[in-house]
N, C-alpha and C positions, 0 to 999 in steps of 0.2 A: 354555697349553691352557685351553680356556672349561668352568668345573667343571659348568656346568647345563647337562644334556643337552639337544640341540635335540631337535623333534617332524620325525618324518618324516610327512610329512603328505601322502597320495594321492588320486584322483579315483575317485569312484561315479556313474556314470550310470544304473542299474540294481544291483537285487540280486546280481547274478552279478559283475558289476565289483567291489561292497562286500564280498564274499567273497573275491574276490582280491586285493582291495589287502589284508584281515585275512591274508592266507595269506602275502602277500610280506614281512610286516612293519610293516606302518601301524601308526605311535603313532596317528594320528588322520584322519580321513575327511571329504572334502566332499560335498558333495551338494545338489542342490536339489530342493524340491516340483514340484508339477503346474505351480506360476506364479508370476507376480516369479522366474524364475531366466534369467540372463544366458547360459543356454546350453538355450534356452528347445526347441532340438531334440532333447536327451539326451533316454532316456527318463524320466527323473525320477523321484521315489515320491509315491502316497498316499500319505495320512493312515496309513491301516494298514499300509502297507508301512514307512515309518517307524517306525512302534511295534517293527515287526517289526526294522527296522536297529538301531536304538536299543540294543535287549535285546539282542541278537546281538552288540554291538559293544561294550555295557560290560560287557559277560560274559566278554571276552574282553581288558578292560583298553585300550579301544579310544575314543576321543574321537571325537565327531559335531560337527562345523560343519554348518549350512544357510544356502544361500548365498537373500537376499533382496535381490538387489543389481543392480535397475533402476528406473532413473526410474520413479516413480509419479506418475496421474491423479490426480485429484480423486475418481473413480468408484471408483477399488482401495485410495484408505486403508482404507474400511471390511473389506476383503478382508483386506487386509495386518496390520492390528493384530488380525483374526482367527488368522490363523496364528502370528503373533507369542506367540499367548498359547497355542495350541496347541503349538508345541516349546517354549513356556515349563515351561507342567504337564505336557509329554510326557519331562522330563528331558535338552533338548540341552543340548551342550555349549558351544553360543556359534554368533553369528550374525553373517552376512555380510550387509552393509549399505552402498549407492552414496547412496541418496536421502537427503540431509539432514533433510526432516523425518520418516522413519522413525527415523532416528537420535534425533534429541529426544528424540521419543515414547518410544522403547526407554528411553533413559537415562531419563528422567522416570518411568515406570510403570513398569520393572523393575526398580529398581537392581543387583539382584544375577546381572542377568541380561548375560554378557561381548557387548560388541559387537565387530566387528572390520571397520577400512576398509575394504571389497572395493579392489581396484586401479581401480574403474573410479571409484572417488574421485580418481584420479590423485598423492596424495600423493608428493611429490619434492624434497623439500626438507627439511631443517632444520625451518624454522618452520610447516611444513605439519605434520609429526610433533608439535611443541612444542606446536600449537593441540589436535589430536586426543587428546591425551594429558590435556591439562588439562582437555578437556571430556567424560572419564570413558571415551576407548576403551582395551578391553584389549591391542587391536593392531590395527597397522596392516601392509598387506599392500603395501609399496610397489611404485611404478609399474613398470616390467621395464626402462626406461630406465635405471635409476638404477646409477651408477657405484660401485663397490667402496668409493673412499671416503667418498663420503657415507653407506653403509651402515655402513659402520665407527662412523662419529660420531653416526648413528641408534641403534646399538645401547646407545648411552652415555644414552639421554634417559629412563630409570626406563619404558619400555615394551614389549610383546614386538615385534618387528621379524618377518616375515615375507616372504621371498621366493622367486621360481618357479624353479625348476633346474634342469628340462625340459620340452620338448615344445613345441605351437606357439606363436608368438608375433604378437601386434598389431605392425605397422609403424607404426600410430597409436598416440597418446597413449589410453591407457586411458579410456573416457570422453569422448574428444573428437574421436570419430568419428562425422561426420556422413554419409561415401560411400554406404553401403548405405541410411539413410534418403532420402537427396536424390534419387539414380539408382534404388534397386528399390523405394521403399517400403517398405520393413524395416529396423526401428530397430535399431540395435547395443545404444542404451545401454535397448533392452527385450528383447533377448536373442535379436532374428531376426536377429544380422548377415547378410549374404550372401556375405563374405567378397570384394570387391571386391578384396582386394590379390591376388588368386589369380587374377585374370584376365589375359586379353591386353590388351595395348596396346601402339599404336605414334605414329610422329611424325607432324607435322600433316598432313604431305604423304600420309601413309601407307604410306612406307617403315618398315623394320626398326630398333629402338635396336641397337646395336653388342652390348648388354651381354644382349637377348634380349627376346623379345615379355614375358615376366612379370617385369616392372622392378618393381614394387612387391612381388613373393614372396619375405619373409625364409625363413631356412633355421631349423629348429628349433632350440630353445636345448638345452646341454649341458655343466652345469656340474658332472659328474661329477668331472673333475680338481681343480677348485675347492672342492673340500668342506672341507678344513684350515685355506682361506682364510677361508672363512664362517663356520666354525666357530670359529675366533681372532677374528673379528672382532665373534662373540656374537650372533650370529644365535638367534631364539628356533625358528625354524618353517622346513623346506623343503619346498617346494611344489610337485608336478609337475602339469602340467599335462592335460589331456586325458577330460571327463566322457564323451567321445563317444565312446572307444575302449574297443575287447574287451576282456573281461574278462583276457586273455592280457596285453596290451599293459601292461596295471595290473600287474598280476604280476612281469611283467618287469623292468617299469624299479620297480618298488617294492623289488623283492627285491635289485638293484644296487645302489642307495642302500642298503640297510639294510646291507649287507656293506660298505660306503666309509665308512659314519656307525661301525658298530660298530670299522671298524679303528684310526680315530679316535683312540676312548675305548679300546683297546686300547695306543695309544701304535703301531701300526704302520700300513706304509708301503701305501695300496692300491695295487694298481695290477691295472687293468680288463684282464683278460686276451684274447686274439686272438679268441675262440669268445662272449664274451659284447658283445665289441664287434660283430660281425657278427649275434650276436643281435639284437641293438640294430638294427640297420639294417633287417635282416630285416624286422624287426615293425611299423616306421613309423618313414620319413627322409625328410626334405627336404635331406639335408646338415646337420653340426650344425657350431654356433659356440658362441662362450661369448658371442656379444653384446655390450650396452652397457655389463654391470656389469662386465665384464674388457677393454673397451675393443677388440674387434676390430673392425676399420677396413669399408668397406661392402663392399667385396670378397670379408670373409671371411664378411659377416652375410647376405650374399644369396644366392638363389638364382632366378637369371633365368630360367633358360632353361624346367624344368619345376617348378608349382607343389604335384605332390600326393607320395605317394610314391614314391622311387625302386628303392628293393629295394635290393639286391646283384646286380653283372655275373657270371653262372656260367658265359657260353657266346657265340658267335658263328653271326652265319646265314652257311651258304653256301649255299643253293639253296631257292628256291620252287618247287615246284610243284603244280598239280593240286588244292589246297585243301590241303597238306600246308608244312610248310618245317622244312630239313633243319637242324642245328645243330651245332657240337662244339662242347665240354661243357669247362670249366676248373674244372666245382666239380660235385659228385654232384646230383643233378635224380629224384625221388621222384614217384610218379603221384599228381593231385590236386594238387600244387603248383601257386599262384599265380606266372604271367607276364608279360611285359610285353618287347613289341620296342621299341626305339627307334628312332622313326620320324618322320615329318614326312607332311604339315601336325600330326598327332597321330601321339600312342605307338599300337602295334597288342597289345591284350592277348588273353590266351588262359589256358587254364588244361590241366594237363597227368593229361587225361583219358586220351588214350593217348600210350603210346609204343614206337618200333617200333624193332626194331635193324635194321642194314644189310640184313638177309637179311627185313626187313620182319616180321619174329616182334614180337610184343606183350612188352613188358616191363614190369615194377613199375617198374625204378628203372636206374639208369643212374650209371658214372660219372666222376672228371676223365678228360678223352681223349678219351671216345665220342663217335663221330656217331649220331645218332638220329634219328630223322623224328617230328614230331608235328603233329595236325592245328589247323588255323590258316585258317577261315576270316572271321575279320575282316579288316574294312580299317582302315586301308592297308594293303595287300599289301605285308610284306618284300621287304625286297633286302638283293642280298649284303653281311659286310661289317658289317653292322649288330650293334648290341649285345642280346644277350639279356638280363634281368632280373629274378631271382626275388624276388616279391613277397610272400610269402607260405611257408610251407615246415611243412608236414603234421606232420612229424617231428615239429620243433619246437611248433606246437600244441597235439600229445596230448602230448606231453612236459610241458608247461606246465600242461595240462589234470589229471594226474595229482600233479601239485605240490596245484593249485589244491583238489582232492576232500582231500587229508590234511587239509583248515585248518591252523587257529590253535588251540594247546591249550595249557590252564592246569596249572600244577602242584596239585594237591594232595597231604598226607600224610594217613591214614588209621586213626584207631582205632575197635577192637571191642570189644564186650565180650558173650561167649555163653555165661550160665550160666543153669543148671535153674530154671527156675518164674519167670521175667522174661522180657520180652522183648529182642533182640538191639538192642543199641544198635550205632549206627556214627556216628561222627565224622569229620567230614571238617573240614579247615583249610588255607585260601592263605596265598599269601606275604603277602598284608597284616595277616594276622592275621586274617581270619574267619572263625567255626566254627560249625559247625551240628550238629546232631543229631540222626538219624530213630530211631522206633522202630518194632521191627515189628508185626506186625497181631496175630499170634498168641505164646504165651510159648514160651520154648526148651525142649523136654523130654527128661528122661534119656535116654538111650538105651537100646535095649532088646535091640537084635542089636549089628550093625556099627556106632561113632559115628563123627560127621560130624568127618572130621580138619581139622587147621587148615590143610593145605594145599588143601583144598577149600574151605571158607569163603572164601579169601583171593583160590585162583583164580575164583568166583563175586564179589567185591565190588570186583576186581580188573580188573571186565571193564565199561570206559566207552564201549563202540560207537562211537555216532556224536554224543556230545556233545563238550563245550568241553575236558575234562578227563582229564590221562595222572595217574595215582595213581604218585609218585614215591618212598614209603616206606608201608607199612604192617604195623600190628602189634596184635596183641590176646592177649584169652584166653578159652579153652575148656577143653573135658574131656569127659568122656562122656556124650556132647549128641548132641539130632537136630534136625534142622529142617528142612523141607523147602525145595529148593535155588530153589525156586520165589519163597519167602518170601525167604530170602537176598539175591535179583536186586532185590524189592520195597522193599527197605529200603535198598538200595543206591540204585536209583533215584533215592526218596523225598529220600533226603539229596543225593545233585548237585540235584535239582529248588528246596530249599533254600536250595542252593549260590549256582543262579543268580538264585535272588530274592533275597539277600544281594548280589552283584555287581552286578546288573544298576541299579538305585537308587544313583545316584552323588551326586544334589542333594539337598539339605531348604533350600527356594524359602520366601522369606521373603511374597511373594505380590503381588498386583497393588496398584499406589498410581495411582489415579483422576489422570487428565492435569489439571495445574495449568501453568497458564500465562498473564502480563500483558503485556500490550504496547499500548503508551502512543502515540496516534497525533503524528508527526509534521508539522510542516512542510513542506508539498509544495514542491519546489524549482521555481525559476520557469523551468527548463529541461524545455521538452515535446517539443525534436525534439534529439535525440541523434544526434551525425553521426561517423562514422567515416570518416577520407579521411587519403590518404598526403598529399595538400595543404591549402593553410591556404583556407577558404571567406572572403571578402570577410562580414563582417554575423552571420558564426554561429562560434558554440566548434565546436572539431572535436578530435575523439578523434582519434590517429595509435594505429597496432597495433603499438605492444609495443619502437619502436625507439629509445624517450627515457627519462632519468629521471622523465619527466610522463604523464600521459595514461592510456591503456589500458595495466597494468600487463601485463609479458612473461606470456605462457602458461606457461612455462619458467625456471625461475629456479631450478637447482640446487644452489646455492652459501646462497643467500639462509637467514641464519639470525636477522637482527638483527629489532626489531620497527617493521615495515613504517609508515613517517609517509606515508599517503595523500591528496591534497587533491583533489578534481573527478577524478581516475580512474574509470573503469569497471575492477572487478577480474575477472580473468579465471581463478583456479584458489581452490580450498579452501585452499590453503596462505597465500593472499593473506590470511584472516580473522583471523590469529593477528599480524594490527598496530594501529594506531591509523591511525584514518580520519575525514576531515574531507569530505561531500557524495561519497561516493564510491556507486558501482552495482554491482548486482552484475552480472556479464554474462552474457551466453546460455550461455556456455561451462561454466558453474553448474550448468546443467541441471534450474534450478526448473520444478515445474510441478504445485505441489499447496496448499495453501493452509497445510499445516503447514511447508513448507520454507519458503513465503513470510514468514511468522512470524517463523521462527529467524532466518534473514538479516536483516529487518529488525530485528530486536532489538538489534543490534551497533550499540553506539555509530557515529555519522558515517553509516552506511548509509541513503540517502536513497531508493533507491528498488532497484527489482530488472527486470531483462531476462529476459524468461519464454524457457524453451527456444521454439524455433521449430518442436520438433514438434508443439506443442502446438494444435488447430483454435480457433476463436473459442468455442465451444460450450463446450469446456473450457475455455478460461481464464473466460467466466463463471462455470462451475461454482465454481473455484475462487472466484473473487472472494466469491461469493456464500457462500461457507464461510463466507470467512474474516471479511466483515463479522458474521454472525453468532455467531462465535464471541468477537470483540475491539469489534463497535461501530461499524467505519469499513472502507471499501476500501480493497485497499493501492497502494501509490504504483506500479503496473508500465509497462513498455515493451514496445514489440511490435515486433518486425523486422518491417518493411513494403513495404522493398525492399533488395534489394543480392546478392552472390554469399557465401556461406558460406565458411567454410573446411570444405571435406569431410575433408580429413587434417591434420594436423597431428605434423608427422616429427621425431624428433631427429637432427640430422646434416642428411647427404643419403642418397639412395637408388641414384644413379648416381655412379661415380668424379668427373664433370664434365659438368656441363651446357653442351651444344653450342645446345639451344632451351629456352624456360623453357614448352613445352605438351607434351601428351602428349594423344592421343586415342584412344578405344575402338572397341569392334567395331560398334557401334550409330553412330557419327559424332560422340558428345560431348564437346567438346575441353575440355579442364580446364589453368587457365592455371596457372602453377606460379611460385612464390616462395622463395628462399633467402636467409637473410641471413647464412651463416656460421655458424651453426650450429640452427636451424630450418628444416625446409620448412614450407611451405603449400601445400596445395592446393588449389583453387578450384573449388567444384561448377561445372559446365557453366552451368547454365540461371540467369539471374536469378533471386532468390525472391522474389515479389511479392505482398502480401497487406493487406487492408482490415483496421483498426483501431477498430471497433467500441463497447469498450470498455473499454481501458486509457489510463491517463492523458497516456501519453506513445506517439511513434513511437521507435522507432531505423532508422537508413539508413546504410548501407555502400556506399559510393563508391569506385570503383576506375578512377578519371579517365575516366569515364563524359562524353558530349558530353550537352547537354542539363541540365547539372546544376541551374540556376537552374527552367526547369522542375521537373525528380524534387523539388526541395526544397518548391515553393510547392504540389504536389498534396499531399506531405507535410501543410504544413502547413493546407492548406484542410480536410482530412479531420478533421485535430483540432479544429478550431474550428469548422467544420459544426457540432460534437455541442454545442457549449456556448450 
């Protein structure tokens, strides 16, 4: 059994959500600001709504992460090392971090300030841990791909380990999802995904996949069985996912985990009973699996057919009519419950405003057995035969909702002391050991009629409202004293108020250390066009993706622990960084694109130059350049994708049992050609990306036995040497 308790660690989209995940159990909370958060539609906090989380949260014994963990411009360092320094002096608890050179920066100007990988680092490996760890993170948050045992042998590398244990998941590589930028203009790795695997798609002809129009919609992860597993295998952090969900939904699956984590450490056996498993579904399902890291096969990890929530089946339609459809019931149905028919071309939903019994009388509630009629006038119109769906269930809500209003409350114990011609002292003390003491405004005086007995003092000092704290022992002394009970309440206040300024101050910040940093300009390599092609080009070096011991190293490489000997590679993951390298690149798949990641990277022995993200416009990459020569002296050595097709996904496994065609196409006509090599997909944005090179030193071009290539190559290189 693992002696150091793991963090159950929950999601806050809002203060309502941060109050319920404190109410369900949360050792510690995520969250992101107004900006840089990867889930950039939650509602997020101010500045002052933060101060407001913060106190709340360490008042209550309660750890704040803020997630800062998307590529950054050139335009938002300035932004970003603001805020940096704002939940620095604000007392958080550690910060979530994708962008390499915010990373630096943090490590270089705060040191005492915990960083932590965001997943969208993609950390997956052995030596991708090994490198993180040496370069000062407190943890890393590995990929959701990653298998039981590599997490096992993660837990062994002197670091905290962190991984997610429910709710939705990426079918992409964390981080190496380009879909929603390429197709909607909305960057994943800036936190507007669009969520493209949620969509329809079919075969090129535009017939139906066998396995269902949403072939790319995994089923939510649920690794509530697997808790003993994690937990032996020293796991420091479990992570559920979901900043975009009701405060209910937090609650829920928080307080489930904290019952599975505590039976644990109890030494007993959980097991998740009938009424909290349907809870579960109730509140939000896609179907649940345990996914990559317990190895279920695609079968179990997908869910084709519908991509949002499924509810729980309560009932069957027999009859439409008249704007009405009839149903009988195999689970109780409450007015105001959320519905859902299943139907075709789309589900038909409804919400259960009224409902009539047979003799057409209005009813609250209804239930297993009953037919009932309720009104349904969306489309598609039901038909018989079909399944009902509760999505949603009132009950359960307020039921949730009256969890949620008790909170989170701290123990303390309480002494007094009330004698004649002093003021009343009260003491209060937690479990850590810290004690405070109020006194009151006026002194305690004799009594003169009736004195104030000590059962009244105690029921007065006794009574904590609607703060952080239940008084679990208290005791004092009196005699024939009065005080008015007014003063009493006052000094009792006084001392929790105290209380929570004592708790709520968790750091003493050793303070900011001014950004130092040397980087020595390099040897430009005499390679300016960078070719990527599954064949060998007559007259030019050519990168192959990922399927030799040479070349562009695997994107993927789970096993890899030893330290990486790289020669002419372009690398393709952060875990690549933690080997020794001879002329090697960094690749787009890096997701540089600010002048301090440009930095970092090229610091690294052998790194000869660096391939800017491709979201990046011309505009910004000057900006950047333009940092960076003013801060070091010289421009740095980059490449610019110029032409070729993207990888838009990038999958572990496969996503269909077997591929019958290697395309798939959308609702819009964009056909995306599809690659497997046995244990990666690719998949291949639609449209060529095609784009002028202005001024970075070098091109990159991605060939995919394209006709014309002797052309694409000589425009390539005419564009480069135009500039010189």
């Amino acid at each position: 059994m693992n002696t150091k308790k793991v963090e159950l660690l929950a999601p806050a989209g809002n203060m309502d959500a941060l109050k319920a995940a404190a109410a369900g159990g949360a050792d510690a909370i995520y969250l992101g600001l107004r900006s840089f958060s990867a889930r950039a539609f939650a509602g997020n906090f101010s500045h002052e709504e933060f101060q407001e989380a913060i106190r709340y949260c360490h008042i209550r014994n309660i750890r704040i992460y803020v997630t800062i963990n998307t590529m950054l411009f050139e335009t938002e360092i300035e932004n970003a090392k603001k805020e940096v320094d704002f939940l620095y002096n604000n007392d958080c608890d550690g910060i979530l971090v994708q962008d390499l050179g915010l990373f630096h920066y943090i490590r270089t100007c705060y040191p005492d300030f915990d960083v932590h990988c965001s997943t969208q680092m993609h950390i997956h490996n052995l030596a991708g841990v090994d490198y993180m760890r040496d370069h000062g993170a407190k943890r890393v948050v590995l990929a959701r791909e990653t298998p039981i045992e590599i997490i096992r042998e993660a837990c062994k590398r002197n670091i905290e380990i962190e991984v997610f244990v429910y709710g939705a998941i990426c079918i992409s590589y964390s981080g190496q999802c380009l879909m929603s930028a390429a197709t909607k203009n909305r960057s994943a790795n800036r936190g507007m995904c669009a969520q493209c695997c949620r969509l329809k798609y079919v075969n090129e002809d535009g017939s139906h996949f066998k396995e269902g129009d949403y072939i790319l919609s995994p089923k939510d992860l649920n690794l509530i069985d697997e808790i003993p597993a994690l937990l032996d295998a020293g796991v420091s952090s479990l992570k559920i996912e979901g900043r975009m969900k009701r405060p209910e939904y937090v609650w829920l699956v928080t307080s489930v985990f904290r019952a599975a984590v505590d039976a644990y450490y109890a030494g007993k056996k959980f097991v998740l009973s009938e009424e909290k498993k349907r809870d579960l579904l109730l509140m939000f399902n896609r179907g649940f699996s345990h996914g990559h890291p317990f190895h279920d096969d695609v079968t179990a990890r997908m869910s084709q057919h519908r991509p949002n929530h499924q509810g729980v089946r309560i009932g069957t339609v027999l009859q439409y009519r008249n704007g009405r459809v009839q149903v009988k019931l195999e689970a109780p149905l409450y007015q105001h419950d959320g519905l859902r028919i299943l139907n075709q071309p789309s589900d038909t939903g409804l919400t259960a405003v009224r409902i009539y019994d047979n003799r057409d009388n209005l009813v609250s509630s209804a239930r297993a057995g009953d037919v009932v009629w309720l009104d349904c006038h969306s489309k598609p119109v039901p038909k018989k035969g079909q399944p009902l769906q509760k999505t949603s269930d009132t009950r359960l809500i307020s039921a949730i909702d009256e969890e949620i209003e008790k909170g989170r409350k701290v123990l303390l114990t309480m002494e007094y002391h009330a004698a004649a011609g002093a003021p009343l002292a009260v003491t209060v003390t937690d479990a850590e050991g810290r004690q405070v003491t109020a006194l009151s405004s006026m002194e305690v005086q004799v009594a003169k009629n009736a004195p104030l007995s000590k059962e009244k003092i105690e029921a007065s000092l006794n009574k904590c409202g609607d703060t952080a704290y239940v008084i679990s022992d208290i005791h004092g002394e009196s005699g024939n004293i009065f005080l008015p009970v007014k003063e009493i309440n006052e000094t009792r206040r006084k001392a929790l108020e105290l209380m929570d300024d004592a708790r709520a101050k968790r750091h003493e910040r050793a303070g900011f250390v001014p950004y130092h940093f040397e980087l020595k300009e390099q040897v430009r390599p005499e390679t300016r066009l960078l070719i990527e092609s599954d064949a060998s080009i007559p007259g030019y070096a050519v990168f192959t993706k990922g399927y030799g011991p040479e070349h562009v190293r695997p994107i993927v490489d789970e096993n890899y622990s030893q330290v990486i000997q790289g020669e002419k590679e372009i690398l393709s993951s952060y875990c690549d960084l933690a080997g020794q390298h001879d002329q090697c690149v960094i690749g787009m798949s890096f997701n540089i694109a600010n002048s301090y990641a440009m930095a970092y990277v090229l610091s690294h022995p052998g790194i000869i130059g660096v391939i800017v993200s491709s979201e990046m416009n011309n505009a910004q990459i000057r900006q950047s350049m333009d940092a960076f020569k003013e801060r070091y002296g010289f421009e740095p050595c980059l490449y610019r994708l110029v032409y070729g097709k993207r990888d838009a996904m990038l999958i572990k496994d496969s996503f269909m049992k077997r591929y019958d065609k290697r395309i798939m196409k959308d609702i819009h006509g964009n056909v995306y050609p599809i690659d497997y090599n046995g244990s990666v997909t690719r998949i291949l944005e639609p449209d060529l990306y095609r784009s002028d090179n202005p001024y970075c030193y070098g091109s990159y071009v991605i060939l995919h036995g394209e006709e014309g290539v002797e052309r694409i190559l000589e425009e390539a290189n005419e564009e480069l040497f135009e500039r010189i």
